[in-house]
PQR file with spaces between the fields and no chain letter, atoms N, CA, C, O and H, PARSE charges and radii, in Angstrom:
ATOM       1  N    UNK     1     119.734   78.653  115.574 -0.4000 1.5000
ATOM       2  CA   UNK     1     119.781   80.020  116.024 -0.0000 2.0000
ATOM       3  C    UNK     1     119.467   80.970  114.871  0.5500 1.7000
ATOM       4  O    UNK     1     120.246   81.111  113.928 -0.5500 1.4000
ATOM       5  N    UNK     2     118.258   81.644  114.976 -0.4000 1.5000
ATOM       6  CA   UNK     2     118.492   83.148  113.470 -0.0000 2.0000
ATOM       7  C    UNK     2     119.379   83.773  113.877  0.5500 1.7000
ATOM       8  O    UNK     2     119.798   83.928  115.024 -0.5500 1.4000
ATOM       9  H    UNK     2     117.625   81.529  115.742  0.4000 1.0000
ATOM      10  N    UNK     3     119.824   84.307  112.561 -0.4000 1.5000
ATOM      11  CA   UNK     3     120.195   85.246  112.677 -0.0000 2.0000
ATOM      12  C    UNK     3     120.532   86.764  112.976  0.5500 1.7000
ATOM      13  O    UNK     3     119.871   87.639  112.417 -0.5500 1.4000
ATOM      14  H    UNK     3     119.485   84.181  111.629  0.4000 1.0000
ATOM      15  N    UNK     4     121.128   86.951  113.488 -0.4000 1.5000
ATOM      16  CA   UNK     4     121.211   88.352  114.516 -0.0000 2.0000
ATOM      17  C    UNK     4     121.121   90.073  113.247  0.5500 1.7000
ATOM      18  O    UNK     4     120.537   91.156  113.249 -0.5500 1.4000
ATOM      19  H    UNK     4     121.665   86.240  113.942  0.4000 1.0000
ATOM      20  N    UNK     5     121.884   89.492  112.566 -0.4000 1.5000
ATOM      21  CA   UNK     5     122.322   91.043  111.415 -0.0000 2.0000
ATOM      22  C    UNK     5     120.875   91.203  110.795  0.5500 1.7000
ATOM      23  O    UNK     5     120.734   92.387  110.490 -0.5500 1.4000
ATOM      24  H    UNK     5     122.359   88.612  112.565  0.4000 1.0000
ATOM      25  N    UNK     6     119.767   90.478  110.497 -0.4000 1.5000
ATOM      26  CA   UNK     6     118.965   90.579  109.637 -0.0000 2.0000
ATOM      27  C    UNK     6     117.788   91.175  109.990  0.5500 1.7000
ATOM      28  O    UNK     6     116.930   91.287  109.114 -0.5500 1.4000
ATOM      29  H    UNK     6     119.882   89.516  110.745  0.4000 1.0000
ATOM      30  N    UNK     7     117.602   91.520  110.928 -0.4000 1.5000
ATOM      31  CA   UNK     7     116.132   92.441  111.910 -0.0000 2.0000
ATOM      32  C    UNK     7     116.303   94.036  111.412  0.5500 1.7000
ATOM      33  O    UNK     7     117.459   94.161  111.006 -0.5500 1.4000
ATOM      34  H    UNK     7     118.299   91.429  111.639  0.4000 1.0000
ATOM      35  N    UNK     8     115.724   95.030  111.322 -0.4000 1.5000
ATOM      36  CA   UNK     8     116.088   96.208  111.383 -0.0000 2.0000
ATOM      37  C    UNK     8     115.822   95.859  113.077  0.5500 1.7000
ATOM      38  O    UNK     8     115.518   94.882  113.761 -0.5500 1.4000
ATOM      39  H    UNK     8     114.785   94.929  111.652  0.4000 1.0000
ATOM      40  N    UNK     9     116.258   97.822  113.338 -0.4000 1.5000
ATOM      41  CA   UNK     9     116.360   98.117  114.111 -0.0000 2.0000
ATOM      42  C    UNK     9     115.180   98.657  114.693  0.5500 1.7000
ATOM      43  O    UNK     9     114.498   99.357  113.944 -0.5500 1.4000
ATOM      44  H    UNK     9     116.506   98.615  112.782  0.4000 1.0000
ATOM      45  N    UNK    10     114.632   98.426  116.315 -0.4000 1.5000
ATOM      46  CA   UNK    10     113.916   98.322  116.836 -0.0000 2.0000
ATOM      47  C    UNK    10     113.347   99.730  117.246  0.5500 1.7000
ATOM      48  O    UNK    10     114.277  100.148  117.937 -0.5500 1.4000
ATOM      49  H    UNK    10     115.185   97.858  116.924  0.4000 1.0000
ATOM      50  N    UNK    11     112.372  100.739  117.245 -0.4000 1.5000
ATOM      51  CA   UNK    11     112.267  102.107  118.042 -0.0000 2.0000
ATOM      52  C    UNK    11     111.360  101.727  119.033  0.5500 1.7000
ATOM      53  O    UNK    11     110.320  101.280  118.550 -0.5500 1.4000
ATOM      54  H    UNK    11     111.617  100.400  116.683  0.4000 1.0000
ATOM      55  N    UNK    12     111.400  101.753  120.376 -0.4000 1.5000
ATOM      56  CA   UNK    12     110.740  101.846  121.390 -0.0000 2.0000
ATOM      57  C    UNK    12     109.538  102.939  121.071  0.5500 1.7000
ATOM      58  O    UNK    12     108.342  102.661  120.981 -0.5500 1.4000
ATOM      59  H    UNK    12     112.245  102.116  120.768  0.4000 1.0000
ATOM      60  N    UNK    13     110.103  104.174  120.930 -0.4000 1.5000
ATOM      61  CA   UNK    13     109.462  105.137  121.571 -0.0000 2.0000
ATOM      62  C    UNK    13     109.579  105.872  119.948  0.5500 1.7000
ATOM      63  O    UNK    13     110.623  106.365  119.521 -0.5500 1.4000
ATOM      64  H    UNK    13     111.074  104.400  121.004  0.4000 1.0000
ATOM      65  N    UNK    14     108.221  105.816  119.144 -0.4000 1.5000
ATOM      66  CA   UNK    14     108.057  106.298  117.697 -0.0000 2.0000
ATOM      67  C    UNK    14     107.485  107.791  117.832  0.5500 1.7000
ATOM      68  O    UNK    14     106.763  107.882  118.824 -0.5500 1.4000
ATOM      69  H    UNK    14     107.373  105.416  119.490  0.4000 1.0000
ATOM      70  N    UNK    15     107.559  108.506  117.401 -0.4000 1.5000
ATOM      71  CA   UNK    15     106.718  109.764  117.437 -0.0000 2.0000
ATOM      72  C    UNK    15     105.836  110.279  116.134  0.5500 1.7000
ATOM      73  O    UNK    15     106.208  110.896  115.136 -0.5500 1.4000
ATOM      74  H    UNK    15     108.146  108.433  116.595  0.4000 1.0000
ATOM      75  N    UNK    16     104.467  109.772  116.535 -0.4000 1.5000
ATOM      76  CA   UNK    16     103.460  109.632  114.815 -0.0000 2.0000
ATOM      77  C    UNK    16     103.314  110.904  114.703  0.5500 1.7000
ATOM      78  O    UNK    16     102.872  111.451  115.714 -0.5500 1.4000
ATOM      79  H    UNK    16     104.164  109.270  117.346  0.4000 1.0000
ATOM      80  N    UNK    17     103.579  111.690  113.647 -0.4000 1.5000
ATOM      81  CA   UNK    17     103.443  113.190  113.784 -0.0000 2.0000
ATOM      82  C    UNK    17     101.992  113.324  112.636  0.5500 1.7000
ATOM      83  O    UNK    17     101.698  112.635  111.659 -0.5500 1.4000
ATOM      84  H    UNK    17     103.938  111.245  112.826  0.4000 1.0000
ATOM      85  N    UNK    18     101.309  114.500  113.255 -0.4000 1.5000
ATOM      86  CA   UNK    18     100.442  115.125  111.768 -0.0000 2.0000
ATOM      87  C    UNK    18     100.778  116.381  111.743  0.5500 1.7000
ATOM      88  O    UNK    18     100.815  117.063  112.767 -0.5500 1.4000
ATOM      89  H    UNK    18     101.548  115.059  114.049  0.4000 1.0000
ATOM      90  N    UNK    19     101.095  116.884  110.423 -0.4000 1.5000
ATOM      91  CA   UNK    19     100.886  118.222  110.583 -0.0000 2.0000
ATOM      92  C    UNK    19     102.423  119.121  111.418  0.5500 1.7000
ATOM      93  O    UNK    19     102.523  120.345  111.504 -0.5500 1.4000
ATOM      94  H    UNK    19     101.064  116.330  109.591  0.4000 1.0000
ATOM      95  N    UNK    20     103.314  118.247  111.864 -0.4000 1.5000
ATOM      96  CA   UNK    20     104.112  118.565  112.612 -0.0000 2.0000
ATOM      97  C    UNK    20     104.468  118.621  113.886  0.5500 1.7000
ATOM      98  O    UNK    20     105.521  118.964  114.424 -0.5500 1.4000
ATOM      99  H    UNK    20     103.233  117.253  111.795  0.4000 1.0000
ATOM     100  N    UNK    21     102.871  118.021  114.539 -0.4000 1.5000
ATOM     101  CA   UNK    21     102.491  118.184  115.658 -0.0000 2.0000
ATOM     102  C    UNK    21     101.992  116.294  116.329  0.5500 1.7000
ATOM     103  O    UNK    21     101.106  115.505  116.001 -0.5500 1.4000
ATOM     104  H    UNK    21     102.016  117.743  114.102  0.4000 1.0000
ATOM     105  N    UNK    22     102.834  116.264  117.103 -0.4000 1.5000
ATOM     106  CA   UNK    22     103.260  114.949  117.708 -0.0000 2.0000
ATOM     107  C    UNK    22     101.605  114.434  117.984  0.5500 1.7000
ATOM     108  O    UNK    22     100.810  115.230  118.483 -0.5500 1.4000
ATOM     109  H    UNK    22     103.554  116.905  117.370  0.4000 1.0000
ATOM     110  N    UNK    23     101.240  113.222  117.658 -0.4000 1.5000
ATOM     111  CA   UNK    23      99.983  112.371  118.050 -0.0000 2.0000
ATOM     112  C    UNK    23     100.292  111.523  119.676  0.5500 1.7000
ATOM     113  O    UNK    23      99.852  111.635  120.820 -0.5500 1.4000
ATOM     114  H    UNK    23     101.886  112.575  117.252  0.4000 1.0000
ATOM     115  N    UNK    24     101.145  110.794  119.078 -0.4000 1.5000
ATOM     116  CA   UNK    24     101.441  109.822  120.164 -0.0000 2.0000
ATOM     117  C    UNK    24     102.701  108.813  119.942  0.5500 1.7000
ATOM     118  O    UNK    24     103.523  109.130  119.081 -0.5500 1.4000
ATOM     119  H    UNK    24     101.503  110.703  118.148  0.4000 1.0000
ATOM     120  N    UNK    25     102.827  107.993  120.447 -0.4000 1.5000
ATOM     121  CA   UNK    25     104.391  107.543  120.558 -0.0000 2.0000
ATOM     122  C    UNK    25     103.929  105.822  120.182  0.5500 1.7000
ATOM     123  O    UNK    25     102.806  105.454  120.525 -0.5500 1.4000
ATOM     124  H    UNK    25     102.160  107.736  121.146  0.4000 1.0000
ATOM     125  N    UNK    26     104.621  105.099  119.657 -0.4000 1.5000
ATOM     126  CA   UNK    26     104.103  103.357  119.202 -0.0000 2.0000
ATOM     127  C    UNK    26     105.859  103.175  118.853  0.5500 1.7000
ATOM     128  O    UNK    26     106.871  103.835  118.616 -0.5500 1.4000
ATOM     129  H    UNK    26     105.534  105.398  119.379  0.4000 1.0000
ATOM     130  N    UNK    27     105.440  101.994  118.996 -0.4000 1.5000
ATOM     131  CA   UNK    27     106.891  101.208  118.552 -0.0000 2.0000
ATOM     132  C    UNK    27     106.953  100.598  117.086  0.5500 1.7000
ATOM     133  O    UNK    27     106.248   99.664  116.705 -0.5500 1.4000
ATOM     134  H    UNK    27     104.618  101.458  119.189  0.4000 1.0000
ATOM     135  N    UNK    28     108.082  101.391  116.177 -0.4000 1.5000
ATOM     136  CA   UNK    28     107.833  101.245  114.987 -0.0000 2.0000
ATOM     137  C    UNK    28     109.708  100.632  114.782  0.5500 1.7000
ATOM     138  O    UNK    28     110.395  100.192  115.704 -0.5500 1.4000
ATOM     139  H    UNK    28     108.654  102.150  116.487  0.4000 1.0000
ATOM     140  N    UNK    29     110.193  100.809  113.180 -0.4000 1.5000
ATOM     141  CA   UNK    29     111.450  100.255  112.461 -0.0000 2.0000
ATOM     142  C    UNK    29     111.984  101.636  111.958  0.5500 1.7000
ATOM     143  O    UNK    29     113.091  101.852  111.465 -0.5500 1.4000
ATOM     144  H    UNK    29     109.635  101.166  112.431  0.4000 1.0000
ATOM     145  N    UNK    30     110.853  102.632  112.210 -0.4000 1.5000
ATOM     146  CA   UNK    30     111.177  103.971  111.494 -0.0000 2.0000
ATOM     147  C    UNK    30     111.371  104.436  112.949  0.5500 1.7000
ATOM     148  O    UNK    30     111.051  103.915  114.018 -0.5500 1.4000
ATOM     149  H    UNK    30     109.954  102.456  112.610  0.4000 1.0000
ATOM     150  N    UNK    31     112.098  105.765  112.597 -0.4000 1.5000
ATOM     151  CA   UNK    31     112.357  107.022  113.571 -0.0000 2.0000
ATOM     152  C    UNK    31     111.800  107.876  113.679  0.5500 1.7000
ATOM     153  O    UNK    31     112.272  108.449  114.661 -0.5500 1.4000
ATOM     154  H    UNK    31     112.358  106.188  111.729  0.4000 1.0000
ATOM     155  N    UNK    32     110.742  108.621  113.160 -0.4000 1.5000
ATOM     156  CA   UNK    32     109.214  108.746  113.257 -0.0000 2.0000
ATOM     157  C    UNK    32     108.084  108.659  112.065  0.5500 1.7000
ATOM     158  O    UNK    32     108.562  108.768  110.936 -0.5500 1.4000
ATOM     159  H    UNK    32     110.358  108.155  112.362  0.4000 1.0000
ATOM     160  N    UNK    33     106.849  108.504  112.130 -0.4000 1.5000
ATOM     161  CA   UNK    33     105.882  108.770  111.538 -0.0000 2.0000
ATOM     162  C    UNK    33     105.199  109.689  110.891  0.5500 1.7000
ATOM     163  O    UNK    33     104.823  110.507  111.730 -0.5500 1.4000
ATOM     164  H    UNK    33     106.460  108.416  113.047  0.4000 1.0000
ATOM     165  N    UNK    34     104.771  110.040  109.635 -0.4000 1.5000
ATOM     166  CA   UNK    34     104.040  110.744  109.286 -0.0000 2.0000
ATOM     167  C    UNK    34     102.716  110.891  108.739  0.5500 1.7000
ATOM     168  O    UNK    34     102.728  111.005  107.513 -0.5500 1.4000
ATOM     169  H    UNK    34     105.077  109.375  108.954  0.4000 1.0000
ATOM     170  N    UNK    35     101.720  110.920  109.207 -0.4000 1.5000
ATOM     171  CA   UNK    35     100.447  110.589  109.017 -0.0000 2.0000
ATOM     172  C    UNK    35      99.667  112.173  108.054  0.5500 1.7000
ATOM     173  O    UNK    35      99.652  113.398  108.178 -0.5500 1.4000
ATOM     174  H    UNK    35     101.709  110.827  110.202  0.4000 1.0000
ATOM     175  N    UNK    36      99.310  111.481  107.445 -0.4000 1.5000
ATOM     176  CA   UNK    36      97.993  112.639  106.716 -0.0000 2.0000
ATOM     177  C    UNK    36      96.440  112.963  107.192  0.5500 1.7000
ATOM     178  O    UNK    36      95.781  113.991  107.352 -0.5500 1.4000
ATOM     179  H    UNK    36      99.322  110.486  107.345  0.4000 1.0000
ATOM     180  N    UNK    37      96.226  111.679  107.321 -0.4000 1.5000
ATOM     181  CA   UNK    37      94.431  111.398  107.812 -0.0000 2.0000
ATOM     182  C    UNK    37      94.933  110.919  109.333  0.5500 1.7000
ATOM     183  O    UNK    37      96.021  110.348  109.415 -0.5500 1.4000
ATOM     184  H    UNK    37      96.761  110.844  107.192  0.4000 1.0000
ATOM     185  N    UNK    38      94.171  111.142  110.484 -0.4000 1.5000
ATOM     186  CA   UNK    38      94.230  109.826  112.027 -0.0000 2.0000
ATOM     187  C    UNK    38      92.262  111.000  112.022  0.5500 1.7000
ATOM     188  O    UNK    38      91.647  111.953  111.542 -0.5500 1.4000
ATOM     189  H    UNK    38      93.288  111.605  110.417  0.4000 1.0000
ATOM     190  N    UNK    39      92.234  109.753  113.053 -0.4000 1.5000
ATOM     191  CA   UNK    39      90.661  109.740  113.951 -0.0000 2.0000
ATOM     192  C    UNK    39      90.567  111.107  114.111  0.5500 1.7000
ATOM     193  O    UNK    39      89.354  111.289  114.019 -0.5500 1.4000
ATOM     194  H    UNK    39      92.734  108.980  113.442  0.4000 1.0000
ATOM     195  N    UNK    40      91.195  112.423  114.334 -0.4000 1.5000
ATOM     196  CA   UNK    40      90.878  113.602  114.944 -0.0000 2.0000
ATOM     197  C    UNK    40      90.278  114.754  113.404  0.5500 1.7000
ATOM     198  O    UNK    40      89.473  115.686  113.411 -0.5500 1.4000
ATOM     199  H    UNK    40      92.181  112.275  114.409  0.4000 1.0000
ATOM     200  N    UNK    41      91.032  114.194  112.332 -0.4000 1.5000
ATOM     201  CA   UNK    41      90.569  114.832  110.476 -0.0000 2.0000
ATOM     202  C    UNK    41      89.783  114.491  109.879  0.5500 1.7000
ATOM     203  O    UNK    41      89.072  115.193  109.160 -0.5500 1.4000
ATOM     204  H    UNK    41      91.686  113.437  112.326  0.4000 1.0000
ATOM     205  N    UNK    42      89.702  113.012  110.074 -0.4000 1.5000
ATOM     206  CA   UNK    42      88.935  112.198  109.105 -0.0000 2.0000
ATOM     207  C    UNK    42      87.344  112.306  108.815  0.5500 1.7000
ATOM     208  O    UNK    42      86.446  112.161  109.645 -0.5500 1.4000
ATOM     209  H    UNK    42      90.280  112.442  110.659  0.4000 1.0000
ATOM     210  N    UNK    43      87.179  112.678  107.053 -0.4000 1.5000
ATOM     211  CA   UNK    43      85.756  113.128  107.501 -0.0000 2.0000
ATOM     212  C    UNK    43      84.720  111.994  108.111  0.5500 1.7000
ATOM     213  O    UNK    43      83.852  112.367  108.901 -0.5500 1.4000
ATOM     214  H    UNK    43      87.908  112.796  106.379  0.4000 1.0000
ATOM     215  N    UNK    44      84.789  111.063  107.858 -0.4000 1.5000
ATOM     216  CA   UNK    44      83.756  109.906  108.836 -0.0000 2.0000
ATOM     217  C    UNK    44      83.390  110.284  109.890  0.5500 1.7000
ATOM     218  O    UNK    44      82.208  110.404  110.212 -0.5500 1.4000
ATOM     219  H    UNK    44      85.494  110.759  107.217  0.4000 1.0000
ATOM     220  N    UNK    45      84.764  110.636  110.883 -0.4000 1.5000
ATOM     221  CA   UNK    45      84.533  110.750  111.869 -0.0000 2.0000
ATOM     222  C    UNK    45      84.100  112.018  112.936  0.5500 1.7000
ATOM     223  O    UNK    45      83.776  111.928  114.121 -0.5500 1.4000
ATOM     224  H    UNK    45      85.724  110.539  110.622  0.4000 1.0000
ATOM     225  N    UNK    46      84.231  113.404  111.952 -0.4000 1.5000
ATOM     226  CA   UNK    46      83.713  114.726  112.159 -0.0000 2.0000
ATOM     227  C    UNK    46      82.396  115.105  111.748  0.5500 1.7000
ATOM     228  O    UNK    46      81.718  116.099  112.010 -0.5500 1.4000
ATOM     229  H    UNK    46      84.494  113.478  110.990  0.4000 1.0000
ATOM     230  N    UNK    47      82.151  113.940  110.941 -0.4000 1.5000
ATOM     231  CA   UNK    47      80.513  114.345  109.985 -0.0000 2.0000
ATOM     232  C    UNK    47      81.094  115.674  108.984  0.5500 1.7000
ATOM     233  O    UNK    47      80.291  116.596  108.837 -0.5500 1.4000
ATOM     234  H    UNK    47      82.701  113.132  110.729  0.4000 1.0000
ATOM     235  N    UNK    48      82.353  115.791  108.349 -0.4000 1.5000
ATOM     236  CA   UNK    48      82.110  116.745  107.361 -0.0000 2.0000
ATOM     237  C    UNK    48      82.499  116.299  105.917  0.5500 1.7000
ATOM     238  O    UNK    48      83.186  116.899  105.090 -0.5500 1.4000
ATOM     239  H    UNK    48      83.005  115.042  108.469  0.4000 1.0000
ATOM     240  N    UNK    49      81.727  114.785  105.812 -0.4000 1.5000
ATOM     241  CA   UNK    49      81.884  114.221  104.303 -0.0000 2.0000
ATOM     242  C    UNK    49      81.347  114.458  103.644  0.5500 1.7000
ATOM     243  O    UNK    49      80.143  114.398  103.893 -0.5500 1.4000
ATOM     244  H    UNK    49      81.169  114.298  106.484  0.4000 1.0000
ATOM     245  N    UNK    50      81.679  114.816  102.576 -0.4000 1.5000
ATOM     246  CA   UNK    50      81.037  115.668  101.304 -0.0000 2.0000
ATOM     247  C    UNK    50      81.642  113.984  100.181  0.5500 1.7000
ATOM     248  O    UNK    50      82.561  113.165  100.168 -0.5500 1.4000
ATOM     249  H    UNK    50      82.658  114.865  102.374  0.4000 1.0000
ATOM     250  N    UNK    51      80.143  114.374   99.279 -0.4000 1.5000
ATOM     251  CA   UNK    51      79.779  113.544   98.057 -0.0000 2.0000
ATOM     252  C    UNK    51      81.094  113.923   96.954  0.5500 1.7000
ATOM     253  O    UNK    51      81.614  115.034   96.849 -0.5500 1.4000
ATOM     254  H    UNK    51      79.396  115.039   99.290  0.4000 1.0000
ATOM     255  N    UNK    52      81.356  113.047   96.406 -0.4000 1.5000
ATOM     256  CA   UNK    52      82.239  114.006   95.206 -0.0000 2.0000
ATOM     257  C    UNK    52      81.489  113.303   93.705  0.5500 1.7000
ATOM     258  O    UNK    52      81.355  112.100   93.485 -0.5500 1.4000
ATOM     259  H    UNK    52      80.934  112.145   96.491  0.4000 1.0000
ATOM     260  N    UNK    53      81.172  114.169   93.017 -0.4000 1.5000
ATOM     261  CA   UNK    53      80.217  113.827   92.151 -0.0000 2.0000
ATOM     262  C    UNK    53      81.118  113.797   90.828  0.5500 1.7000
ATOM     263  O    UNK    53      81.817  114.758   90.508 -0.5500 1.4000
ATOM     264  H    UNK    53      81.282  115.147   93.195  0.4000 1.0000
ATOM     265  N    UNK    54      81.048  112.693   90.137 -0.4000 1.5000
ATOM     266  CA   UNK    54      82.077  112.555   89.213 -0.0000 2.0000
ATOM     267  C    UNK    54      81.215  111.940   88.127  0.5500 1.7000
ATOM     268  O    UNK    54      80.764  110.795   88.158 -0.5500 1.4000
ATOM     269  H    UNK    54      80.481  111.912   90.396  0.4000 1.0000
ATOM     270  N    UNK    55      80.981  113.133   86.838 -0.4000 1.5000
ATOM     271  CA   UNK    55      80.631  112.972   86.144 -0.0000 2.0000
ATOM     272  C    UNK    55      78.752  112.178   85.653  0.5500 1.7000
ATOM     273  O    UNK    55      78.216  111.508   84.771 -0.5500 1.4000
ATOM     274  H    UNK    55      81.347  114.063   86.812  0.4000 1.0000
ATOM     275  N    UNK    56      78.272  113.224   87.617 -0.4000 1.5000
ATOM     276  CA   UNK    56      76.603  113.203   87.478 -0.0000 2.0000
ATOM     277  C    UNK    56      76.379  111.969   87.990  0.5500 1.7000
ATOM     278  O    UNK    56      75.214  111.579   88.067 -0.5500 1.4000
ATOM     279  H    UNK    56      78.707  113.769   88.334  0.4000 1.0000
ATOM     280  N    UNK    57      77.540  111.071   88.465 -0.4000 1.5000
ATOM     281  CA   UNK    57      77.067  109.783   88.883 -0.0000 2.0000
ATOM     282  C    UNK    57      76.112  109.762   90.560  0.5500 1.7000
ATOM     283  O    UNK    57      75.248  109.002   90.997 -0.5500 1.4000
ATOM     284  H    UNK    57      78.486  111.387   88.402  0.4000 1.0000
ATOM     285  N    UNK    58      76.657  110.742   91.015 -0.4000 1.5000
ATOM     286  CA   UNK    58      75.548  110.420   92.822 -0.0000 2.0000
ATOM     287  C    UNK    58      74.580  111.216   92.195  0.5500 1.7000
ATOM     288  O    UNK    58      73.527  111.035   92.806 -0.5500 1.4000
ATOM     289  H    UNK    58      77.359  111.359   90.660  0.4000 1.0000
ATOM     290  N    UNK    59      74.457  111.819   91.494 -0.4000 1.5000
ATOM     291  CA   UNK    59      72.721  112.617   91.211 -0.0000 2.0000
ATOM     292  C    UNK    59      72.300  111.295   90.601  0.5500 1.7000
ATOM     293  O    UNK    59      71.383  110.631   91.085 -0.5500 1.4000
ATOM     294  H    UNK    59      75.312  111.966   90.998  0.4000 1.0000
ATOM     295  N    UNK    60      73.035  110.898   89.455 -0.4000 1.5000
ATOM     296  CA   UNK    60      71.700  110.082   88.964 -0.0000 2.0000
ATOM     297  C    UNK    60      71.118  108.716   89.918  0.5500 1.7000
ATOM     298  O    UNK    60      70.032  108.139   89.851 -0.5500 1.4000
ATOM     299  H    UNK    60      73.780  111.437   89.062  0.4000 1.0000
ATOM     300  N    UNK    61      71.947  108.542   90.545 -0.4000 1.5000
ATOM     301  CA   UNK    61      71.580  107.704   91.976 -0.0000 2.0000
ATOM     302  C    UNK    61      70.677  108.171   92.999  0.5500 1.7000
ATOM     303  O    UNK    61      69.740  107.563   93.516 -0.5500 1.4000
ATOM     304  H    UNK    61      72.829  109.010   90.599  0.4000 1.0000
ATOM     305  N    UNK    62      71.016  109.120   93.175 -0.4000 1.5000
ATOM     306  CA   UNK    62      69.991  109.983   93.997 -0.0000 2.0000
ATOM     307  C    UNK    62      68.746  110.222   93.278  0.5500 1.7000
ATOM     308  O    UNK    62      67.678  110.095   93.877 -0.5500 1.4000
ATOM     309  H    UNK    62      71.777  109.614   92.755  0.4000 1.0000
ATOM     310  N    UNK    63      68.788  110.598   91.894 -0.4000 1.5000
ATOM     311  CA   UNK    63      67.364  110.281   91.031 -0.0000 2.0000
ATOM     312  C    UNK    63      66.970  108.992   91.115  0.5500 1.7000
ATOM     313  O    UNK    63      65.861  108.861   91.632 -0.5500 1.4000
ATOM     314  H    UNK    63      69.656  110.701   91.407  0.4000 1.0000
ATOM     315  N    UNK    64      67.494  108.021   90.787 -0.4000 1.5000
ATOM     316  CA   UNK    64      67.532  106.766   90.165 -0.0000 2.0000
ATOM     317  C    UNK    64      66.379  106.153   91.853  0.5500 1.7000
ATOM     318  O    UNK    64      65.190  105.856   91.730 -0.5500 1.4000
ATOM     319  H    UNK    64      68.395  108.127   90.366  0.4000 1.0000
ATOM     320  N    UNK    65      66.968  106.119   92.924 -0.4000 1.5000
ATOM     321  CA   UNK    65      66.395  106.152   94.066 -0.0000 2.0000
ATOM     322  C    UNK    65      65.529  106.713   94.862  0.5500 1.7000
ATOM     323  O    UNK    65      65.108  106.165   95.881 -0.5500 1.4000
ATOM     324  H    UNK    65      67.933  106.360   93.024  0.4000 1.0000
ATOM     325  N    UNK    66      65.110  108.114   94.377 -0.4000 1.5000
ATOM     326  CA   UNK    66      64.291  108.854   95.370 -0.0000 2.0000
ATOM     327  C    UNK    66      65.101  109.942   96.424  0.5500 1.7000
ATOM     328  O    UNK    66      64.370  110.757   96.987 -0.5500 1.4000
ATOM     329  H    UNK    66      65.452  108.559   93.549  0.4000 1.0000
ATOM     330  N    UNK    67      66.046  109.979   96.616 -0.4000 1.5000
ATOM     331  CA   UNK    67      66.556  110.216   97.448 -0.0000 2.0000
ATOM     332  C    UNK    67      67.079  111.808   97.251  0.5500 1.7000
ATOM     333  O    UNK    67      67.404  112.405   96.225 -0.5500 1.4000
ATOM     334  H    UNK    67      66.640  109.318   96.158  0.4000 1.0000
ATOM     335  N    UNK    68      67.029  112.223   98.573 -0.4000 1.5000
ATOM     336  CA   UNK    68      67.802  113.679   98.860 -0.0000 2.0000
ATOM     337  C    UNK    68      69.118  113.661   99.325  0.5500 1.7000
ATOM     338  O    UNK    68      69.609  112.972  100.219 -0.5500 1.4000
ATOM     339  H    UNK    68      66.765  111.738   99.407  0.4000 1.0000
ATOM     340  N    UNK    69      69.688  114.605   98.519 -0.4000 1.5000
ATOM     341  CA   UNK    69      71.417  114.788   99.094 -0.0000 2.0000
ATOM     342  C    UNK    69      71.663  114.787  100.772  0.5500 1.7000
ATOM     343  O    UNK    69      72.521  114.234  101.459 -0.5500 1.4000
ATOM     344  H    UNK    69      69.290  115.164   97.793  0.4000 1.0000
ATOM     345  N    UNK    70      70.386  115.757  101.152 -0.4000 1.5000
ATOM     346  CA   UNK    70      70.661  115.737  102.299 -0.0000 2.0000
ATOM     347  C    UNK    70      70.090  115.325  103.563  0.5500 1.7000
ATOM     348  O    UNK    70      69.815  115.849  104.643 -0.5500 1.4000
ATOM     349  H    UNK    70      69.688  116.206  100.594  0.4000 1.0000
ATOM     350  N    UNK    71      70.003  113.969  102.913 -0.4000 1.5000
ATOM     351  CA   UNK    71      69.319  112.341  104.122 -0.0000 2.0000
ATOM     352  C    UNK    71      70.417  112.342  104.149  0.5500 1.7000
ATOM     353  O    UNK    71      71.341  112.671  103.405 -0.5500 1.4000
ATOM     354  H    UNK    71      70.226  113.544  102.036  0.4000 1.0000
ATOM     355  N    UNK    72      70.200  111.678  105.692 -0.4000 1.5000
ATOM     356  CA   UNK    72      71.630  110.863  106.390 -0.0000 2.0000
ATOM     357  C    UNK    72      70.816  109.388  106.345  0.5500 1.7000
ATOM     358  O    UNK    72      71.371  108.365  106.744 -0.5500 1.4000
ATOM     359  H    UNK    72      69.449  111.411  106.297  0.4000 1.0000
């Protein structure tokens, strides 16, 4: 038989919050969620990803290749 004391405790009904503002409900060990990024922010998924250029490295790639910043 396992043991009974050693599980946390179960939440049916989780509440993933962003922002303060409830996403949706999942069954978690916590009493609710707090998310930074989900599917509705994320730049991937809005198309508003921006390059972050650290120290000239995507230019010289973008030289190095031919390429324009702003090809998709």
């Amino acid at each position: 038989m396992p043991k009974s004391e050693i599980h946390p405790t179960w939440f049916k009904e989780t509440p993933v919050l962003w922002d303060g503002k409830p996403l949706c409900l999942i069954g978690s060990t916590k009493k609710e969620l707090q998310v930074d990024m989900w599917l509705g922010n994320h730049p991937f998924y809005t198309d508003s990803q921006v390059l972050v250029d650290s120290e000239g490295r995507v230019d010289k790639f973008m030289k190095k290749y031919g390429l324009d910043s702003t090809d998709q």
